[in-house]
C-alpha positions in Angstrom: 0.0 0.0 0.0 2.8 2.4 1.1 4.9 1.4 -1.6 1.9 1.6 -4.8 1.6 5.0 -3.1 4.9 6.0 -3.9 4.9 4.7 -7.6 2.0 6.3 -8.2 3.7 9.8 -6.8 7.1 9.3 -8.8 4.6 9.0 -12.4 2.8 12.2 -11.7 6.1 14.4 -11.1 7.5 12.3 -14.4 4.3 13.6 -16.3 4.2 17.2 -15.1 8.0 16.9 -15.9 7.6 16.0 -19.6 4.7 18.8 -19.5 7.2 21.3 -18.2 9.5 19.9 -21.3 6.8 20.3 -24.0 6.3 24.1 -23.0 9.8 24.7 -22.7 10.1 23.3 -26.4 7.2 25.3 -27.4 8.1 28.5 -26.0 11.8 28.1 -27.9 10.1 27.3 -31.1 8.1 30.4 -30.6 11.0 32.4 -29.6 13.0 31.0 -32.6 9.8 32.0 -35.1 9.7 35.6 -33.4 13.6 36.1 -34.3 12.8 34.6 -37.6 10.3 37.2 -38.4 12.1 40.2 -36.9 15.3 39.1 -39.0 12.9 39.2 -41.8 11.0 42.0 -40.9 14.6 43.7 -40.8 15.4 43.0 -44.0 12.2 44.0 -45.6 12.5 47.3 -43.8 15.9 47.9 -45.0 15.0 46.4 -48.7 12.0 49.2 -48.6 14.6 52.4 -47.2 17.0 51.2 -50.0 14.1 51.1 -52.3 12.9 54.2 -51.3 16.0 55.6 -51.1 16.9 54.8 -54.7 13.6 56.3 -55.8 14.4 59.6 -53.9 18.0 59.7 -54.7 18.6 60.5 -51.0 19.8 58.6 -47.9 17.7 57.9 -44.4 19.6 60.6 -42.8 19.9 63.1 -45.5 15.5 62.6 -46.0 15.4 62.9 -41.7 17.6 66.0 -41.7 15.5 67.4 -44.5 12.0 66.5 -42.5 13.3 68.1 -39.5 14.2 71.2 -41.4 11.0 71.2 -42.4 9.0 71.3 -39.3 11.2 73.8 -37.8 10.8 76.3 -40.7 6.9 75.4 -40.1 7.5 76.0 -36.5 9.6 79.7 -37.1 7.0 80.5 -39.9 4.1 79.9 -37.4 5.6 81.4 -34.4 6.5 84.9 -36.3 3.0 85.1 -37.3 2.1 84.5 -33.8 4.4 87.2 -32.7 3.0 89.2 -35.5 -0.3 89.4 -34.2 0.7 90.1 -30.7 2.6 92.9 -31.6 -0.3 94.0 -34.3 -2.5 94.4 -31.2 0.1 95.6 -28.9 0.6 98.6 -31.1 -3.2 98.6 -32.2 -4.2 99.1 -28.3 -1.5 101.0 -27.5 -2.0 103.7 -30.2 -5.9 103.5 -29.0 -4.9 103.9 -25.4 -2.5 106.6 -26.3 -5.7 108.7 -27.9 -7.8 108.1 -25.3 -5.7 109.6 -22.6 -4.8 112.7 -25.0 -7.9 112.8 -26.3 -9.9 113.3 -22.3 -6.5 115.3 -21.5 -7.7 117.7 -24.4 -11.1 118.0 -23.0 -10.9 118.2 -19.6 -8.2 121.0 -20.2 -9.3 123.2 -22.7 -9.0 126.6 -22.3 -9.6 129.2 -24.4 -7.6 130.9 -27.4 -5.8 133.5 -26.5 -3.6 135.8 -29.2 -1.9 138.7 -27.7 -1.0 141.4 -29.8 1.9 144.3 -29.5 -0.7 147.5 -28.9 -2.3 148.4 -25.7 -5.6 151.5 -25.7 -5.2 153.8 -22.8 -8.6 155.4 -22.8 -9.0 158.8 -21.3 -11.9 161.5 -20.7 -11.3 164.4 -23.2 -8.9 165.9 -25.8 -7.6 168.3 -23.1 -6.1 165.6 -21.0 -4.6 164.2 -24.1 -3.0 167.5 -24.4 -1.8 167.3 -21.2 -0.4 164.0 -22.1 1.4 165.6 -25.2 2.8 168.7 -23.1 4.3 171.6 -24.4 6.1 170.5 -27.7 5.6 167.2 -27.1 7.9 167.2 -24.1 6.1 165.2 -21.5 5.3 162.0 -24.3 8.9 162.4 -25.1 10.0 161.8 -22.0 7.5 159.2 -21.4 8.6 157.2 -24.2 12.0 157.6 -22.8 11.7 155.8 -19.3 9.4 153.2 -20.9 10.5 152.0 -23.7 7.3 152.2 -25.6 5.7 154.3 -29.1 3.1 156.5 -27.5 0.8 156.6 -30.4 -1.1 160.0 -30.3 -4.0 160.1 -33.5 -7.5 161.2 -34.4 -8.5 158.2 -32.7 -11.4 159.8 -30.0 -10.8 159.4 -26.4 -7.7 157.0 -27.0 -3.8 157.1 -26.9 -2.3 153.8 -28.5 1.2 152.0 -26.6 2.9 150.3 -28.9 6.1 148.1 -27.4 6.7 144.4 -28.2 7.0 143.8 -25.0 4.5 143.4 -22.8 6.0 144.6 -19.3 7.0 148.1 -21.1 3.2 148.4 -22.0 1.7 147.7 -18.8 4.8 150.4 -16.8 3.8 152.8 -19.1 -0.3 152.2 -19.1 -0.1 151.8 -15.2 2.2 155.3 -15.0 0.0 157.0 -17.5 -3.1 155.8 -15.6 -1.6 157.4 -12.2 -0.1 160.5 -14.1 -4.1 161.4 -15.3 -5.5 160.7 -12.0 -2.6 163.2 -10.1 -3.1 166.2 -13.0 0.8 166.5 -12.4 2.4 165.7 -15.9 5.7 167.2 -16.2 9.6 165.4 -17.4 10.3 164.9 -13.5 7.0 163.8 -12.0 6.6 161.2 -15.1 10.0 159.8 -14.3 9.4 159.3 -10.8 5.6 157.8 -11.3 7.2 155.3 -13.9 10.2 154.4 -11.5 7.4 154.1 -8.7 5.6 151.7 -11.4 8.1 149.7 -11.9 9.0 148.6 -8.5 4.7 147.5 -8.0 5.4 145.7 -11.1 7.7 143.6 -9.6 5.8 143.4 -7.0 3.2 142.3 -8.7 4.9 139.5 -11.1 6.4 138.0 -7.6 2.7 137.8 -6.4 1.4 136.2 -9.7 4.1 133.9 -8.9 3.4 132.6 -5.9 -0.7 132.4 -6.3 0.3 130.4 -9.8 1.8 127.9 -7.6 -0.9 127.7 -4.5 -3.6 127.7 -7.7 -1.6 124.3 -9.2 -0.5 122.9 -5.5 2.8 123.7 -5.7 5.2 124.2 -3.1 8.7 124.5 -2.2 9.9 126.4 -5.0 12.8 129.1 -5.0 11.7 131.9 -5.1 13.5 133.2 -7.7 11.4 130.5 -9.8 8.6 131.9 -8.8 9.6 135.6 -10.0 9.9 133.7 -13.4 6.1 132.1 -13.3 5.1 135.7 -12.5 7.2 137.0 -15.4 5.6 135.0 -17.7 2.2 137.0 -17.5 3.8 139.5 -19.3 5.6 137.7 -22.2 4.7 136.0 -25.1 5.4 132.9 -27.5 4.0 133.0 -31.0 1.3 135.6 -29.6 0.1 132.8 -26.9 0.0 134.0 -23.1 3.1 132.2 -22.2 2.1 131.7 -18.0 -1.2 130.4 -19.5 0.7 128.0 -21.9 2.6 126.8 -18.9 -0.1 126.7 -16.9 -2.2 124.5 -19.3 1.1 122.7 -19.9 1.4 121.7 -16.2 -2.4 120.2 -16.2 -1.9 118.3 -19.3 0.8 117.0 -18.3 -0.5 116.5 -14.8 -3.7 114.6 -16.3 -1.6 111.9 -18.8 0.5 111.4 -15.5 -2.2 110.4 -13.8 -3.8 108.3 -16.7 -0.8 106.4 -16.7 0.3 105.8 -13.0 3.0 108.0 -12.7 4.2 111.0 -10.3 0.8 114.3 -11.1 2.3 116.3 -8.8 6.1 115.7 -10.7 4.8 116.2 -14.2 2.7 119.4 -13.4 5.7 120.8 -11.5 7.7 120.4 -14.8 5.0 121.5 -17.3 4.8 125.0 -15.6 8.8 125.4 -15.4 9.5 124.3 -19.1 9.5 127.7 -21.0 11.3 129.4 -17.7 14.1 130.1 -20.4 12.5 132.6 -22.4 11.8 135.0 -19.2 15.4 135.1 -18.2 17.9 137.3 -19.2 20.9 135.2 -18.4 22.9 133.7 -21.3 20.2 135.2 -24.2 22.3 132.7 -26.5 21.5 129.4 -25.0 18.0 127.7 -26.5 15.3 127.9 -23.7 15.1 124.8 -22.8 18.5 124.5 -22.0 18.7 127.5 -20.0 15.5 126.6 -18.0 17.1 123.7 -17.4 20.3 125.4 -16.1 18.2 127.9 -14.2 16.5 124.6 -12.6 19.6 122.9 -11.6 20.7 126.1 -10.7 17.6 126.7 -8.1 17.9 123.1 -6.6 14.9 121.4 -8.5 14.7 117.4 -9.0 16.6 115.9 -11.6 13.8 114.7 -13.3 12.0 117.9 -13.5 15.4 119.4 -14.8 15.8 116.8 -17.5 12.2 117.2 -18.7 12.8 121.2 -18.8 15.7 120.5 -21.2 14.1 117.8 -23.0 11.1 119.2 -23.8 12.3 120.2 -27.6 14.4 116.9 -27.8 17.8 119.1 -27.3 19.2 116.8 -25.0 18.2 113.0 -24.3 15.1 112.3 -22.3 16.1 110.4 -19.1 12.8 110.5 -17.4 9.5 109.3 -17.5 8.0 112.7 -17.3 9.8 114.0 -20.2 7.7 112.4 -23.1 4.8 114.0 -21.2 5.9 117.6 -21.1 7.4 117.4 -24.8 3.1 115.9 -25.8 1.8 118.4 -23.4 3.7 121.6 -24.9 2.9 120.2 -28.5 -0.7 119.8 -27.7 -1.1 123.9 -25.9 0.3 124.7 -28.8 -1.5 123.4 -31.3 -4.6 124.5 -30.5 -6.3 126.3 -33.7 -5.4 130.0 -32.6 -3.1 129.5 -29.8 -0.2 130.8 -31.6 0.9 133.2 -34.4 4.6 132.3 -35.8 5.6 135.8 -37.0 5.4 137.6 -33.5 7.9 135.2 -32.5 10.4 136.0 -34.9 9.3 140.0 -34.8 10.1 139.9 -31.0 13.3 138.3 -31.1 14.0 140.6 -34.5 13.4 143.9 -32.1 15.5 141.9 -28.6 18.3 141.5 -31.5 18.6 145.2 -32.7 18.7 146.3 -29.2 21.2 143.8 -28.0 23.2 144.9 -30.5 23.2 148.7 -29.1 23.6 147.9 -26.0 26.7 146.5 -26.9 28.6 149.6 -27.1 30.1 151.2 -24.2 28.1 154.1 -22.5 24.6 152.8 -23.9 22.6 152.7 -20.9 19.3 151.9 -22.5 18.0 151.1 -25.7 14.0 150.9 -27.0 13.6 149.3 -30.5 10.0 151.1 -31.0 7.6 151.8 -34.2 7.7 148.3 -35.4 11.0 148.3 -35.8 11.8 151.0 -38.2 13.7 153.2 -35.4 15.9 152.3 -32.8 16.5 155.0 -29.4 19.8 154.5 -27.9 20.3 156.4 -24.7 23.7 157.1 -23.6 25.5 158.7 -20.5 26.5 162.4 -21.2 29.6 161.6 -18.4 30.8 158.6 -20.8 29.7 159.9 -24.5 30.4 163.3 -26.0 28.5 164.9 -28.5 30.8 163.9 -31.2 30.8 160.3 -30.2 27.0 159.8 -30.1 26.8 161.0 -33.9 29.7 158.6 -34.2 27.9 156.3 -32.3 24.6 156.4 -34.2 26.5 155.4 -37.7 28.6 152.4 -35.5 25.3 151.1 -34.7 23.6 151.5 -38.2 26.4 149.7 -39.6 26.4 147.1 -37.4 22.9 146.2 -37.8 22.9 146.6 -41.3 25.5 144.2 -41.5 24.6 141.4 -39.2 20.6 141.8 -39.7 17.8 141.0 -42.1 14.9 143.2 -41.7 12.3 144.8 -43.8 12.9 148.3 -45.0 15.2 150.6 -43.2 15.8 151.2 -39.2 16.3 154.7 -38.4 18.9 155.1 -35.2 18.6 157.8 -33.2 21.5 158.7 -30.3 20.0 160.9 -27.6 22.7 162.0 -24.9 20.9 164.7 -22.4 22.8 167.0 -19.9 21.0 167.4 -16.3 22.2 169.7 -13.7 19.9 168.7 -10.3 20.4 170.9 -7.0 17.6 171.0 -4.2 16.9 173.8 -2.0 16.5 173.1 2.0 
């Protein structure tokens, strides 16, 4: 029993043996067919790339190095386009966002015209005062056109004397002394030159106080306050005929409004726009462009050196280093062209008329010189201590000469020397 049990043990491990043996064999036939077929398969693949490769007259690698070439051009090609469009709308939006913010800059800033012309009307009562004005041989307008500066235009015109003076600050001493001399009765050669020298110091005066309520009006503070002489200065000048402290003072909320718009610094940018045209109220280095020198006089007066380098940068004559820069240069271009905001031949007049007296008062003993009647005469008024009579008529055709050298101008300029005597004593 034990031992049929064992026998019958020993055949089932013989038969799961031979099993085991038949699978083995199997699996090494199958193994064997599967090499079989990939040698094959090998050499059909490589019969079909020398085919192929016969047809295309190119290798495997040469027909891979050409497909990658291929995609990557595809790839390039695709990816500029891409790019292309990106930057398509990029400049689209930008150009649109750029309106925009001028565009509601425009409007919420728009002023009115305002053209200023070289003639002021002094109005007065009667023909009699206007005789007094004229004095005995014309004495008194003589002498009133000498401490001014300024053609006293005296016409048919009814109840009206006309002052004529390119600039504005001479028009306004010599309405305000006229003004004063008609409501006193006293018009003599003495009294006018102490009214106008009385004028002149209110004036100033005045132009620091413009000044300084231009700033408070825009919210700005801490400025020198030799700055703020210059903002009140402006009142009385001009560029191209436009108002040139209401230029800068549109300037400065323009430029204060795009700051704004755009996240930077309002209080920077309107700061800057009302300093920009500080050059042409200064009378230091008259050769120097004005956005240089209001750049210098900036530096000069301890200002930011942002606000100096958009003051100098505002006509692109030296490179724009801050943000604020682009915005004054946009902000004086649009104040400017405004329909009627400027006229281009008082500019060149005024500096025409500055020119022929700079030139006079480059001569020793000049002590004042007034280009008036539109140009056409030039009053040089020289120190009898330092000029003699001979050397003022010398003087006259040295001057004449000069200009008609170094000048263009329309017509001719008469020059005319005056060189008075005064003998002054007082009784106590």
């Amino acid at each position: 029993m034990g031992a049929g049990g064992i026998l019958t043990s020993s055949s089932a491990q013989e038969v799961q043996q031979q099993e085991i043996e038949k699978i083995r064999e199997n699996l090494n036939n199958q193994v064997q067919i599967v090499n079989r077929k990939s040698e094959e398969y090998d050499k059909l693949k490589k019969s079909v790339v020398e085919t192929i490769e016969n047809i295309s007259g190119m290798s495997a690698e040469e027909a891979k190095a050409m497909l990658v070439q291929q995609m990557k051009d595809e790839a390039k090609t695709e990816a500029m386009s891409y790019i292309n469009d990106v930057m398509d709308d990029a400049r689209m939006n930008a150009a649109k966002e750029a309106k925009r913010i001028i565009i509601n800059t425009i409007q919420r800033t728009a002023p009115e015209t305002a053209i200023e012309n070289a003639v002021t009307v002094f109005n007065i009562e009667s023909d009699e005062i206007k005789g007094r004005i004229i004095g005995r041989e014309g004495r008194n307008i003589r002498a009133l056109e000498a401490a001014t500066g300024v053609e006293i235009v005296v016409d048919d015109t009814p109840d009206a004397i006309l002052l004529s003076a390119f600039d504005p600050v001479r028009r306004e001493v010599a309405r305000l002394a006229l003004h004063q001399l008609v409501s006193d009765g006293r018009i003599h050669p003495a009294r006018i030159e102490e009214v106008v020298a009385k004028v002149q110091k209110q004036l100033e005066e005045e132009i620091l106080e413009t000044g300084k309520r231009t700033c408070i009006d825009l919210g700005i503070h801490g400025m020198n306050i030799e700055l703020v002489k210059l903002i009140g200065r402006m009142k009385y000048r001009s560029s191209y005929g436009q108002n040139l402290l209401q230029h800068s003072r549109e300037v400065a909320n323009i430029c204060a409004t795009m700051a704004a718009e755009l996240g930077l610094n309002p209080k920077a940018a309107k700061r800057a726009g009302l300093l920009h045209d500080i050059g042409k109220v200064s009378n230091d280095d008259p050769e120097l462009p004005h956005a240089i020198l209001g750049m210098k006089l900036a530096e000069k007066f301890k200002e930011k050196p942002d606000i100096c380098n958009a003051i100098g940068s505002h006509h692109e004559e030296v490179e724009m280093e801050s943000l604020i820069a682009p915005l004054v240069l946009v902000g004086d271009a649009i104040s400017g062209a405004r329909p009627g905001a400027r006229r281009e031949v008082i500019e060149s007049y005024i500096k025409r008329l500055k020119d022929m007296e700079n030139i006079a008062l480059s001569y020793p003993g000049v002590t004042k010189t007034y280009a008036i009647q539109a140009g056409r005469e030039l009053r040089v008024i020289v120190g009898s201590e330092q000029v003699s009579d001979k050397e003022a008529e010398q003087l006259s055709t040295d001057i004449a000469k000069k200009i008609q050298d170094e000048m263009v101008y329309p017509g001719q300029v008469k020059i005319t020397v005056i060189r008075e005597t005064r003998s002054v004593s007082f009784a106590k």
